[in-house]
VMD Tcl script that draws the C-alpha trace (Angstrom):
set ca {
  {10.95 -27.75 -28.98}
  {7.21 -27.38 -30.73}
  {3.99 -28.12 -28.57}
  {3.68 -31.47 -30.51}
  {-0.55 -33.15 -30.02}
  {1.44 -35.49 -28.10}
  {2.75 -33.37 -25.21}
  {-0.35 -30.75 -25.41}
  {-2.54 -34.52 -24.38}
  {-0.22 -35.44 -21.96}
  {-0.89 -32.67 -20.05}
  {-4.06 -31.99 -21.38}
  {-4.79 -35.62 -19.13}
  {-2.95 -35.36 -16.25}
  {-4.76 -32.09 -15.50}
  {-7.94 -33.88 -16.00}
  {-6.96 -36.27 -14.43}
  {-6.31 -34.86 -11.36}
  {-9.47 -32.38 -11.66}
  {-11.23 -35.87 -11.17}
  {-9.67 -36.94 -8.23}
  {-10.00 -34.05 -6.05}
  {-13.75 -34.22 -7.25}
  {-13.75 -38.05 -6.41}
  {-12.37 -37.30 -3.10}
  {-14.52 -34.66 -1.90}
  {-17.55 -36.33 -2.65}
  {-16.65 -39.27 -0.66}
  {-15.33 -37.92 2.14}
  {-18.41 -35.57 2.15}
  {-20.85 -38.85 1.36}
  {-19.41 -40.15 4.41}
  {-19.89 -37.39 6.84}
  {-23.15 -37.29 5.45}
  {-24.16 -40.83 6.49}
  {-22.09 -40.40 9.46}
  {-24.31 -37.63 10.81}
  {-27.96 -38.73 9.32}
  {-26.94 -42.10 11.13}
  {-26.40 -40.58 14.51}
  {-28.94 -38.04 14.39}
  {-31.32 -40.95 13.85}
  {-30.10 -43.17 16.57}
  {-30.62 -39.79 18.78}
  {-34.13 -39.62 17.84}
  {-35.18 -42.93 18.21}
  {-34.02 -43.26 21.60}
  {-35.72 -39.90 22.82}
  {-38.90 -41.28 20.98}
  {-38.90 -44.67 22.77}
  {-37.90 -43.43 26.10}
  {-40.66 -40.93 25.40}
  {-42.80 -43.79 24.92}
  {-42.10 -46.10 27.62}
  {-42.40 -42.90 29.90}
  {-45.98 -41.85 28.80}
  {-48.18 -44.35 32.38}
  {-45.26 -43.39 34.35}
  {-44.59 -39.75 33.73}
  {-48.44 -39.32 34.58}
  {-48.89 -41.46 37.19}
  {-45.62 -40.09 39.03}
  {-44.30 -43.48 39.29}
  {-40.30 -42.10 39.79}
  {-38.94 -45.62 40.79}
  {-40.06 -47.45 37.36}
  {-38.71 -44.25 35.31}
  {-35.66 -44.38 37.23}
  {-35.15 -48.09 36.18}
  {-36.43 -47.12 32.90}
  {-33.96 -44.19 32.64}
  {-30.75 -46.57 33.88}
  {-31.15 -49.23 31.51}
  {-31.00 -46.90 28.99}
  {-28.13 -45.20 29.69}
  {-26.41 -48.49 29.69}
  {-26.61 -48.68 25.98}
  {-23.56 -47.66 23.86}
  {-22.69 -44.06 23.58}
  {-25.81 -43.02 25.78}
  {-23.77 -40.58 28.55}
  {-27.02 -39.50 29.95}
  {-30.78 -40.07 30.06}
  {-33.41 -37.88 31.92}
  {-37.31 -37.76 31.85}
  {-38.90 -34.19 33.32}
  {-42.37 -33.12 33.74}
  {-44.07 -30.17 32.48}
  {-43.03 -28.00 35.29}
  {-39.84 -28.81 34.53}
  {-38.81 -31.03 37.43}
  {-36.37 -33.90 36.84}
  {-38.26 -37.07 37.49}
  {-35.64 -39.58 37.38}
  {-31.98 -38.98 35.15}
  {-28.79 -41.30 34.99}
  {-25.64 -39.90 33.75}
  {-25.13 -36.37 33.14}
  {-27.58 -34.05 34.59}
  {-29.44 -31.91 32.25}
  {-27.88 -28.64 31.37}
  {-29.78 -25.28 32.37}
  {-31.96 -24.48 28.67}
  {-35.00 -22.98 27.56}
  {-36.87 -26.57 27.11}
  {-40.31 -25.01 26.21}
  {-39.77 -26.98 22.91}
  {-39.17 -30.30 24.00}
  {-43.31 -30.05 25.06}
  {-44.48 -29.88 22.08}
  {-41.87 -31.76 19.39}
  {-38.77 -33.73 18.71}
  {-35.19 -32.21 18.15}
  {-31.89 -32.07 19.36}
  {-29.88 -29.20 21.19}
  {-25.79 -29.32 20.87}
  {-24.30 -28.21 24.76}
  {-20.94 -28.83 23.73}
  {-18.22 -30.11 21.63}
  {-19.08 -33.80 22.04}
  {-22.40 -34.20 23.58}
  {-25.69 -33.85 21.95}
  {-29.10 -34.01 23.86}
  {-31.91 -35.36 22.02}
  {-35.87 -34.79 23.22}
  {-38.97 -36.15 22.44}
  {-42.49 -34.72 24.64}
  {-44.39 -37.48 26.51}
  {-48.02 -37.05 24.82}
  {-51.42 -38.82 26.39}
  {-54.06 -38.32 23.81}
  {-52.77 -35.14 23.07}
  {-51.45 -33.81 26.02}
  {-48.00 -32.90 27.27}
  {-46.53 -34.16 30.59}
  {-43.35 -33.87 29.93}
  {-40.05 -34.94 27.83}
  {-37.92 -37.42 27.59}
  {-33.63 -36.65 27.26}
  {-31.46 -38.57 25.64}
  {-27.40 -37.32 25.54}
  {-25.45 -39.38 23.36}
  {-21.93 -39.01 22.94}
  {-20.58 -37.73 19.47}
  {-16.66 -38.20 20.22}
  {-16.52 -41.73 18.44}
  {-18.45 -40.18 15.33}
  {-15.94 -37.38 15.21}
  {-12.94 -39.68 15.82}
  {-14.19 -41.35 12.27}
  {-15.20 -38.34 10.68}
  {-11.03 -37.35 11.10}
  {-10.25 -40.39 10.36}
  {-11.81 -40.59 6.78}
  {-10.18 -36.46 6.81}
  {-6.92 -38.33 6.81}
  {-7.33 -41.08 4.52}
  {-9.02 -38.90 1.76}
  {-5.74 -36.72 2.66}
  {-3.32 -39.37 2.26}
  {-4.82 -40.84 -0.56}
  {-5.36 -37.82 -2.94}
  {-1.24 -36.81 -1.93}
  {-0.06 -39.91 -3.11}
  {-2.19 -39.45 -6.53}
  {-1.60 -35.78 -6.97}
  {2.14 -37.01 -5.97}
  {2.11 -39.44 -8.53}
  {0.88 -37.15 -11.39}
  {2.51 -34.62 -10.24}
  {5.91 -36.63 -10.94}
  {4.34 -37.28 -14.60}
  {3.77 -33.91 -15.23}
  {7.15 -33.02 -14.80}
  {8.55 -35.97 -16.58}
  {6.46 -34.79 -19.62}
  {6.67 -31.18 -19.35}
  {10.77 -30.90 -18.81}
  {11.53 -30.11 -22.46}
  {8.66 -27.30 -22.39}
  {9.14 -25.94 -19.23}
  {12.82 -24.25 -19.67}
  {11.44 -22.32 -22.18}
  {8.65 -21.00 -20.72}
  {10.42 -20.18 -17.88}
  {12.86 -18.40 -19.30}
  {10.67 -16.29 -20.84}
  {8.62 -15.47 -17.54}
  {11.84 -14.76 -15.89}
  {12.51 -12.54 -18.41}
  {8.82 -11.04 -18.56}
  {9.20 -10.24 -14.77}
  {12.96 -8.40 -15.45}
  {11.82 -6.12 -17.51}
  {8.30 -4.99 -16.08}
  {10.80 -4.15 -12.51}
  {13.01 -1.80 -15.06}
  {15.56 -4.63 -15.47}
  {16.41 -4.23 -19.34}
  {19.68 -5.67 -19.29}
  {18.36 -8.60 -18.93}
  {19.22 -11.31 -21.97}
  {17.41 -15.13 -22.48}
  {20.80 -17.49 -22.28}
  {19.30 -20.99 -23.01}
  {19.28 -21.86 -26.17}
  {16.55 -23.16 -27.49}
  {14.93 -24.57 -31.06}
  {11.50 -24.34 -33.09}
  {9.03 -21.41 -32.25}
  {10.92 -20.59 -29.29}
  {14.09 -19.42 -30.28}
  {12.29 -16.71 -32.53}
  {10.35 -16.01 -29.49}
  {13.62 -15.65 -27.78}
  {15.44 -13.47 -29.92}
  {12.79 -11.40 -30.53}
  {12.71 -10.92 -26.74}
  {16.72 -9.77 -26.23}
  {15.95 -7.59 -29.13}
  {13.12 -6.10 -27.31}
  {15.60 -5.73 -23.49}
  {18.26 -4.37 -25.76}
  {16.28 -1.66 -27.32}
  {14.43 -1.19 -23.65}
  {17.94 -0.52 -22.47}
  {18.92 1.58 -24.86}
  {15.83 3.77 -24.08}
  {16.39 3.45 -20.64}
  {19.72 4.92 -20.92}
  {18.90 7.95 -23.20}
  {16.07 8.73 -20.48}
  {18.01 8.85 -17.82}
  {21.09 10.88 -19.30}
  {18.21 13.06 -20.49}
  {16.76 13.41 -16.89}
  {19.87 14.50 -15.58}
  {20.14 17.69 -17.63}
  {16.58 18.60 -17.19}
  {14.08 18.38 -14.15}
  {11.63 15.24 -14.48}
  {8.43 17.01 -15.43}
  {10.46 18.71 -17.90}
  {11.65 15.20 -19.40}
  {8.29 14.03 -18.76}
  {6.45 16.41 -21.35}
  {8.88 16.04 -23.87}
  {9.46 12.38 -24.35}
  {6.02 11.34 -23.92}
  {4.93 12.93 -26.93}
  {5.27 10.64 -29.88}
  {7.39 12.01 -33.02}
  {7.73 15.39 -31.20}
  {10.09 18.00 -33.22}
  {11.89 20.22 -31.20}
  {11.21 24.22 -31.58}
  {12.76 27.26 -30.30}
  {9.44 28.59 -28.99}
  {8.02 29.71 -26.14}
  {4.64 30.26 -24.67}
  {3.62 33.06 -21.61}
  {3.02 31.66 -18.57}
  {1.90 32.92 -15.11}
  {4.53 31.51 -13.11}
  {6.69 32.40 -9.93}
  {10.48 32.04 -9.77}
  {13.23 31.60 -6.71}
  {16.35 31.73 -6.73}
  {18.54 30.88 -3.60}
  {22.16 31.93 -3.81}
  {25.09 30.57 -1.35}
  {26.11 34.03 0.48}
  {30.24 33.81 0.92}
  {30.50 30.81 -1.25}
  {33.49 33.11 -2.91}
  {35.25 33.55 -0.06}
  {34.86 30.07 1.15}
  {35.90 27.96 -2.37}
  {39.35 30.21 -1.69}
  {42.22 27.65 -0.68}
  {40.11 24.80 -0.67}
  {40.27 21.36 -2.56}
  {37.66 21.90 -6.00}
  {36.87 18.44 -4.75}
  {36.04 19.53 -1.12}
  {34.22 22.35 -2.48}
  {31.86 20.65 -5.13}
  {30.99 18.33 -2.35}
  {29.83 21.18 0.07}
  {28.19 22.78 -2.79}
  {25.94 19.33 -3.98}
  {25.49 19.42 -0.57}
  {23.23 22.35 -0.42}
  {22.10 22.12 -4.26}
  {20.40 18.82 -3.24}
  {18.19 20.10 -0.60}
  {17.20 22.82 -2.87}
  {16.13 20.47 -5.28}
  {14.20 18.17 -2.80}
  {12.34 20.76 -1.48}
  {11.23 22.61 -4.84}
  {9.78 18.82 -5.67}
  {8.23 18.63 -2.51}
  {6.39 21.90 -3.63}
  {5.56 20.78 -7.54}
  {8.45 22.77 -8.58}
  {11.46 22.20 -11.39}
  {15.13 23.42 -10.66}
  {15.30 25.16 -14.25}
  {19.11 25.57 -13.94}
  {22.19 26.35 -11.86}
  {23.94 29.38 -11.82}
  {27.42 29.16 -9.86}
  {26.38 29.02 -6.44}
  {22.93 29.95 -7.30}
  {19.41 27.85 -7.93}
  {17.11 29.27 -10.54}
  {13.74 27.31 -9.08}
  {10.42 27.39 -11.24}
  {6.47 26.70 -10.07}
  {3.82 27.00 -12.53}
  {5.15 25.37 -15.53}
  {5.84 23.16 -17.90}
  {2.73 21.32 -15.49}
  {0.28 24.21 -14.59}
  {-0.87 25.04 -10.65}
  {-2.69 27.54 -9.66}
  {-1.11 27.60 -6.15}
  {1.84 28.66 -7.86}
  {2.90 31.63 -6.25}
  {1.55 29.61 -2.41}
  {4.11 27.01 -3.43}
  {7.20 28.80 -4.19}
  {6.68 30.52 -1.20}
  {6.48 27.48 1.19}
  {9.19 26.25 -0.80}
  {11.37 29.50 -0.18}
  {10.63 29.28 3.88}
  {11.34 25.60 3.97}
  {14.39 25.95 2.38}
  {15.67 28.81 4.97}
  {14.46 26.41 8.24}
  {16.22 23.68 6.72}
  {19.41 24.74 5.71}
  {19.44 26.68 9.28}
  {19.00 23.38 10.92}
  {21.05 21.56 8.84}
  {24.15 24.56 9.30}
  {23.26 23.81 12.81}
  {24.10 20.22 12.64}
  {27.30 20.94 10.56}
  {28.71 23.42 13.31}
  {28.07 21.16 16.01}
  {30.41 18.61 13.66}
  {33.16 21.22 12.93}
  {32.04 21.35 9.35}
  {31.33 23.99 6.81}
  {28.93 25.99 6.52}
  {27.18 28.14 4.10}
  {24.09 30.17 4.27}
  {21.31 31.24 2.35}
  {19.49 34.31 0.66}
  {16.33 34.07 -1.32}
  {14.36 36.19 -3.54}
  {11.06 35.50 -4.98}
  {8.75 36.93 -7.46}
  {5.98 36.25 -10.36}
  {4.25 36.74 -13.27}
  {3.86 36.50 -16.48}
  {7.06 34.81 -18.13}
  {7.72 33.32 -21.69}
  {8.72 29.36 -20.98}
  {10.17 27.44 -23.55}
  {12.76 26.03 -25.41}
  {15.35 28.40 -25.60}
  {18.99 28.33 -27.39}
  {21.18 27.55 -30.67}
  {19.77 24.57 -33.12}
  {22.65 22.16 -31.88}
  {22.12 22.82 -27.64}
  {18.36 24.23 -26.13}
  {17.17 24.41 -22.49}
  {14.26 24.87 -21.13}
  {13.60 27.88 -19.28}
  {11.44 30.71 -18.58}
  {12.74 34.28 -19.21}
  {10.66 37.60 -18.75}
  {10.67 40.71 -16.03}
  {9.84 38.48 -12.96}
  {12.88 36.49 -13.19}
  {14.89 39.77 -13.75}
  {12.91 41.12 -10.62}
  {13.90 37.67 -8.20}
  {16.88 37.73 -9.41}
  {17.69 41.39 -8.55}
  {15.74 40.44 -4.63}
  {17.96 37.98 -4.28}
  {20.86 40.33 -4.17}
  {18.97 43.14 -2.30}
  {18.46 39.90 0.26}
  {20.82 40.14 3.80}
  {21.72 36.84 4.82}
  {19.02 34.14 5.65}
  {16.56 36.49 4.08}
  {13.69 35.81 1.85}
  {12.95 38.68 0.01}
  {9.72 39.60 -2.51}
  {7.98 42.01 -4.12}
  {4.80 44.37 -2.82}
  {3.20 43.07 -6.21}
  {3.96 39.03 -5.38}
  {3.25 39.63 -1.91}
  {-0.28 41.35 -2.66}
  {-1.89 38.45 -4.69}
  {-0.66 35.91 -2.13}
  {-1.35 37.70 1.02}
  {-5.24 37.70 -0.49}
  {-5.65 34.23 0.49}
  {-2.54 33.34 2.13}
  {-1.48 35.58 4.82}
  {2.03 36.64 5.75}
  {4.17 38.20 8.45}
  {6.89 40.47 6.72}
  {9.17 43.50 7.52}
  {11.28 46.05 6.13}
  {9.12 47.42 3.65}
  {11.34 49.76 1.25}
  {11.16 50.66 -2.15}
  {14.25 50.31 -4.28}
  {15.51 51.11 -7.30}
  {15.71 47.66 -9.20}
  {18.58 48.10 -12.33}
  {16.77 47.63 -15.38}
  {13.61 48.48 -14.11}
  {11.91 52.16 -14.76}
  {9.68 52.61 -11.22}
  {11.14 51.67 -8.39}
  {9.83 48.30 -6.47}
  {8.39 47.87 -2.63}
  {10.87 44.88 -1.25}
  {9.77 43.02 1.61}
  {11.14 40.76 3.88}
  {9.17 37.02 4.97}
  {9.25 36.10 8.27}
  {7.03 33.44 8.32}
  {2.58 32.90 7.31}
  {0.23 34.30 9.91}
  {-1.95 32.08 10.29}
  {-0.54 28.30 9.77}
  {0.39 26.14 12.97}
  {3.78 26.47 11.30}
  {3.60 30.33 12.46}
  {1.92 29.34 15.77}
  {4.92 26.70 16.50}
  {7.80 29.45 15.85}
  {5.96 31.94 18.17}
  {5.85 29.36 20.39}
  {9.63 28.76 19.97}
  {10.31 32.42 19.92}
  {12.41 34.21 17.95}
  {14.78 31.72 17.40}
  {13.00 30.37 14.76}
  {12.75 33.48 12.39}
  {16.28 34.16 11.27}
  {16.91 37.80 12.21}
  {18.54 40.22 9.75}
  {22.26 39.83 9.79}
  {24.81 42.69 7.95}
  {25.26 41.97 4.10}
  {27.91 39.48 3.04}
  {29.79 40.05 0.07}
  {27.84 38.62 -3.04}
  {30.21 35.93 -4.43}
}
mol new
graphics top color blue
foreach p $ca { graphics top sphere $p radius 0.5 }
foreach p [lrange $ca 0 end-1] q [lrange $ca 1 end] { graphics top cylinder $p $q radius 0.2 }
display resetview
């Protein structure tokens, strides 16, 4: 239905309308209180200033038994609780009602005012003056309660009476808004769907004039969101999210086999015995044992800004430094590699404790500069890096005994510059495909993090000690 002058006046009024009466309503309800107020203050201060007065012969001739009468009578006027006359030393001279609360009255000397003690009585003063001179004041406590008891009272009437009209236009509104507001709705609704990364979301009502363009133009919008959505995610799954990331937020990207060098550091972590344990098992028992420990590799290379780049078998290929650059690269991939060993030795702790299987761990890490790109055939490409270090982690990896992690004297030089590390059997090996031969260390753990402190403190429980060499698998 179209916004016709009719219905856009309608409400254009009742808004108005109702702007007006909430301004109507304050400004008698605060005209009230106003009058309220000026009226008692001024009743206040006309009885201090005629008590004051009436006081002036007696307060200076001492005569206590006239101001005392003086002082009664007035209290026996409406809402007076309390009525006193002092001296200029301070002394009470004659009071009925209330006594006079302890206050610095230095003021009440020398002019008129008013001091609130509490929540419903206010003291009013006025100084006794003989041809300009001070003998004292006169106090006058009057009781607010009854003014406050209207003040509410107004509170509740303004109340009542703005409810029933914003009540009553309220149920106007609505009567004249019905046929718009479905619409609307529907579209907000809708709005709110997709911006929480609900795209399957569709508009059902039907609906006529501008807003069933509107509305179709909307589905048409959810469907291709969807669609996107759903290419995204499949894509997501065969690649690591930064990887995704870089690619599909450039706009009209084309696809090249190329490569760029990188300095980056690479892990892999292979499942030692994983042969030996898949034999005369269930392939559906297996895969779950081996997600298992693939998804804690993966949660702890994001934890440390780095991509799985693939799986190999029972092996994790795990890449920091690239596609998104860190300088902390090769600091990274080895917190990640000592985080994975501590957790996958607790978690093979829990297992055994629960009679279930167990695999462990060996981990070789190493860096440098490596080509990282798309790599592959026109119709299927991965991205990956490729280059001597991941030959050379690859190759410590094997060298690795069981619950190892295993680098290089090069790796371990940069890092140890600024990161320090506590490592043993230092040998140099023969790496295949590799023309010098390569110092291989072992990582116990850094020197000098409270992570280190907390293991010594453990002892050497917490560094896994070098067990015999399990068959590669």
């Amino acid at each position: 239905m179209k916004w016709h002058f009719g219905h856009k006046l309608a409400l254009i009024m009742t808004m108005l309308v109702l702007l007006a009466s909430c301004i109507l309503g304050y400004t008698l309800v605060y005209r009230q209180f106003s009058m309220m107020q000026t009226q008692f203050v001024d009743t206040g201060n006309s009885l201090s200033s005629q008590l004051a007065a009436a006081s002036v012969e007696l307060v200076f001739t001492e005569d206590q038994l006239s101001l005392a009468s003086l002082v009664f009578s007035l209290s026996d006027q409406p809402s007076v609780v309390a009525a006193s006359v002092v001296n200029r030393d301070g002394e009470v001279l004659a009071e009925a009602g209330y006594s006079l609360p302890a206050m610095n009255a230095d003021q009440a000397y020398r002019s008129q005012g008013q001091v609130e003690t509490n929540e419903e009585t206010v003291w009013f003063y006025s100084p006794v003056v003989f041809r300009g001179v001070s003998g004292g004041a006169a106090w006058v406590g009057l009781d607010r309660s009854e003014m406050i008891a209207g003040q509410r009272s107004i509170i509740r009437s303004g109340i009542v009476v703005v409810l029933l009209l914003v009540l009553s236009i309220t149920l106007i509104a609505i009567r004249l808004g019905q046929s718009l507001a479905k619409p609307v709705r529907d579209l907000i609704e809708g709005t709110r769907a997709i911006e929480s990364g609900h795209y399957g979301f569709r508009i059902r009502g039907q609906h006529q004039g501008e807003f069933s363009d509107l509305t179709q133009s909307f589905n048409h919008m959810s469907a291709e969101l969807e669609q996107k959505q759903r290419v995204e995610q499949l894509f997501s799954r065969f690649v690591s999210d930064p990887v995704a990331a870089r690619y599909m937020a450039q706009d009209n990207v084309e696809l090249a086999r190329e490569g760029k060098r990188v300095d980056a550091s690479i892990l892999f972590v292979d499942l030692v015995g994983y042969t030996a344990f898949s034999e005369g098992r269930h392939p559906e028992e297996t895969a779950e044992v081996l997600n298992l420990y693939f998804t804690e590799f993966a949660n702890t290379c994001h934890e440390f800004h780095g991509n799985v780049d693939k799986y190999i078998g029972d092996c994790a290929m795990l890449v920091f430094g690239c596609p998104q650059s860190d300088p902390e690269h090769r600091f990274h991939a080895m917190e990640c590699a000592l985080q994975i060993r501590d957790r996958i030795t607790a978690m093979n702790r829990e297992r055994a404790q629960a009679n279930q299987p167990c695999l462990t761990i060996r981990i070789g890490v190493s860096g440098g500069t490596v080509l990282a790109g798309l790599l592959g055939s026109h119709e299927r490409m991965q991205y990956t890096v490729i280059g001597e270090p991941a030959n050379l982690a690859s190759r410590l990896c094997d060298l690795a005994d069981s619950g190892q992690v295993v680098t290089d004297g090069n790796f371990y030089s940069m890092l140890n510059q600024r990161h320090p590390l506590l490592t043993h059997a230092n040998e140099s090996h023969q790496i295949k495909g590799l023309q010098s031969s390569v110092d291989v260390l072992t990582v116990n753990a850094w020197a000098d993090t409270p992570a280190k402190n907390a293991r010594d403190e453990a002892g050497a429980d917490s560094v896994p000690e070098p067990s015999a060499r399990e068959p590669q698998s």
